[in-house]
N, C-alpha and C positions, 0 to 999 in steps of 0.2 A: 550390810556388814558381811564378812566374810568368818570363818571355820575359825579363826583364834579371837574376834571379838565377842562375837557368838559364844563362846568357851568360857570366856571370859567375863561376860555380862550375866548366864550362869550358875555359874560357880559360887560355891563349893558344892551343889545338889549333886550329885549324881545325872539322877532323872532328866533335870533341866539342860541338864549339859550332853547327854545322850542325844535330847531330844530338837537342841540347837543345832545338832550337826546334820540327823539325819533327817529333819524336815526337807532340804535339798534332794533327798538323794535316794528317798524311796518314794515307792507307789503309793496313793492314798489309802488302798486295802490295807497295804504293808505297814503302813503307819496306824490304821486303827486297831489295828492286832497287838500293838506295843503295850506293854504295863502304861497304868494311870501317870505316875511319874512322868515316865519320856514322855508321854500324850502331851502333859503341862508344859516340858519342853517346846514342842513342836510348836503348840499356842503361843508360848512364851516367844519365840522364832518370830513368828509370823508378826506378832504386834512391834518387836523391833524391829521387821523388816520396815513395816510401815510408819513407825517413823520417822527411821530414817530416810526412807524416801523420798517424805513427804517437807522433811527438814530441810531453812533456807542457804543454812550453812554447807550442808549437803549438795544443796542445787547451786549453789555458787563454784562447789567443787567438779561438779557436771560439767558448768559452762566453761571451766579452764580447760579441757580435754576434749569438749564436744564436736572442735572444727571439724574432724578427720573420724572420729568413732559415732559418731551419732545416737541411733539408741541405746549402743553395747555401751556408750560412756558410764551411765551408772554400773554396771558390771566392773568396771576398770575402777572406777574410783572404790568401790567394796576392796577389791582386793586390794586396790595403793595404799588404803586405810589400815589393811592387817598388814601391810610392810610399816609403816609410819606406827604402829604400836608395838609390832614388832622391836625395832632397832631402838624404838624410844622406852621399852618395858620396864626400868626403873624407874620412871615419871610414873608409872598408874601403879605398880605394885611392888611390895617389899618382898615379895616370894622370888626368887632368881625363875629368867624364863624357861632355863633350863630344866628347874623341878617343875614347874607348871607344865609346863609340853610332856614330861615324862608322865607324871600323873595322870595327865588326858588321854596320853598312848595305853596306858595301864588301864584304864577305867574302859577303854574298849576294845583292849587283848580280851579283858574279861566280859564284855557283853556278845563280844564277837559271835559266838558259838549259838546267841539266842536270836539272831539275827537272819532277817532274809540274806538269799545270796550276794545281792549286792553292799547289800552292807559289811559283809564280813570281805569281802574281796576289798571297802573301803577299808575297813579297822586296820587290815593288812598293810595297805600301802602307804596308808597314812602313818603310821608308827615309822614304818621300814626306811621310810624317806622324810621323815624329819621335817613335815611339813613347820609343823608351826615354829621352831626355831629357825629354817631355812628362810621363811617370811621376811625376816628381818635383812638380808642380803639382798643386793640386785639381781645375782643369777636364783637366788629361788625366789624372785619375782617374777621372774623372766620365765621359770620353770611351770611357777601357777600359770601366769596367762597362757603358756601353750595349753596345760592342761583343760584349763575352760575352753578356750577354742578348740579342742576337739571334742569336749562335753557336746557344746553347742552343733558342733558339725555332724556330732551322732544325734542328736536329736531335734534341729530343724537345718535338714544339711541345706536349704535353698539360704540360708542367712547363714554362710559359712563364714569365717573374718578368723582372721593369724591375729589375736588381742595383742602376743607379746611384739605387735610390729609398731605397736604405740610407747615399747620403751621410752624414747629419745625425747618425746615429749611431755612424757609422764614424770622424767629425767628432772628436763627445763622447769617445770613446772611446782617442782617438788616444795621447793619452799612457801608457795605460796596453799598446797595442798596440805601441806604441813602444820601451815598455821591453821589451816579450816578444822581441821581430825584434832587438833590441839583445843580449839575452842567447844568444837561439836561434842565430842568424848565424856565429858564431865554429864553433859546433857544427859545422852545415852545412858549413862550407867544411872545416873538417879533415875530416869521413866524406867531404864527395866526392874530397878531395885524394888519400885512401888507395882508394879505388872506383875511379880512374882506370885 
């Protein structure tokens, strides 16, 4: 999953939602320096990562995308997943996604300052650009995958890949992704509910 289901799965803790985000995006020192809470977070991260991974619904989602992406395809499909709960956001929550996203921004304007570097250069941009309401649109679909492909280019530049050159397919495929994230979801939120 990606930064708004992760948020999302979460939520309402603070901690746990701290710690959904930055399990990606810091160092492991950087991570065990964190209050207990975000720690739980990060744990919390990790076991949904691996569900989800390991989900059939998930890898059925894999194999619609897989001709052309290969191993990056479950990368692609995290994120097609925060677009499809994105756009879809009244089906899983009665909170408008707007106050959600604002809240998330807020809850890491405020952690920002207790954060490694990178993190606070995250809290930053992620508020400023509107990640997770943009999610829900094709250009800030389009927006995340460049930004994961240059994630990836800066840190195993020999496996460099333009993600958002799988739009088109990603496009085609939507409905049938749609119904997978549609079935899968429910899953997810009950394992993380009982993980917490």
């Amino acid at each position: 999953m990606n930064f708004l289901a992760h948020l999302h799965v979460a939520a309402p803790a603070p901690g746990l939602m701290l710690g959904g985000v930055l399990a990606d995006l810091l160092k492991p020192a950087d991570l065990a320096a964190l209050p207990a809470d975000v720690q739980r977070g990060v744990r919390l991260h990790r076991r949904v990562d691996a569900f989800t991974d390991g989900h059939p619904v998930v890898q059925r989602s894999i194999r619609r995308v897989s001709a052309k992406l290969g191993w990056f395809s479950g990368i692609v499909v995290d994120v097609y997943y925060d677009h499809v709960l994105a756009r879809g956001w009244p089906d899983f929550d009665p909170e408008p996604l707007r106050a959600f996203a604002d809240r998330c921004y807020a809850l890491f304007r405020d952690a920002a300052p207790g954060l490694p570097d990178e993190g606070q250069r995250f809290a930053h941009h992620f508020a400023a650009d509107d990640r997770l309401v943009r999610y829900g649109t094709v250009a800030g679909l389009g927006e995340t995958l460049a930004r994961v492909s240059a994630r990836i280019a800066a840190r195993m530049p020999t496996r460099a890949i333009r993600l958002e050159d799988a739009m088109p397919d990603l496009l085609a495929a939507d409905a049938g992704l749609d119904a997978d994230f549609r079935e899968f979801y429910p899953q997810l939120r009950a394992f993380a509910a009982g993980a917490r």
